[in-house]
N, C-alpha and C positions, 0 to 999 in steps of 0.2 A: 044622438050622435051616430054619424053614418062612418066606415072604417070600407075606403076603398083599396083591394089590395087588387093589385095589376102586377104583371109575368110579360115579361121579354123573352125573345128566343135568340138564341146568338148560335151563328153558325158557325162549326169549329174553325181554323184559319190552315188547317192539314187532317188527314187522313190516317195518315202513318209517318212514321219516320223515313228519312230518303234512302235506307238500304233496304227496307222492306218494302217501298215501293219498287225500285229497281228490279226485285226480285219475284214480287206476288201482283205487280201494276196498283194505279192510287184507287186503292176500294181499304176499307177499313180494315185493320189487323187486329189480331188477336194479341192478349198481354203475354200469352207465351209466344207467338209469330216475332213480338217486340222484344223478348229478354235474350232468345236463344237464336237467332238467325244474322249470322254474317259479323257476328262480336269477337272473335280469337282474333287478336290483334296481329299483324304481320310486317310492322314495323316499327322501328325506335327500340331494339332489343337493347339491353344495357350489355350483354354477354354472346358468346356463344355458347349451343353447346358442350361441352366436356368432350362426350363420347364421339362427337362426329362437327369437327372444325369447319366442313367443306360446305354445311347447310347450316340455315339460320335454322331458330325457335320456329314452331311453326313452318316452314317452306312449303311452297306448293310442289314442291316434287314428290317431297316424302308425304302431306299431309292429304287426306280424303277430304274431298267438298261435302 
């Protein structure tokens, strides 16, 4: 008895995720380029906060890129 085993190759259907692309162009990211880049959410706050009414969570005035 002969036992043929055969291998396909499937080409991924992306690169990166589309804010890592935006940021790094579509070539392959890293698993920390994917967890840590462009994730601090900057809308849908449930609050504001406390200390300072006049700025969201997060704000791009107060916050560093």
């Amino acid at each position: 008895m002969t036992i043929e085993i055969k291998t396909a190759t499937m080409e991924p259907s992306r690169n990166t995720f589309a804010h890592i692309e935006r940021r790094f162009g579509d070539k392959p990211a890293t698993r920390y380029q994917e967890a840590t880049y462009d994730l601090a959410p900057t809308d849908n706050f449930h609050y504001k906060p406390t200390w300072d009414q006049d700025l969201e969570l997060n704000d791009p005035r107060r916050t560093a890129n």
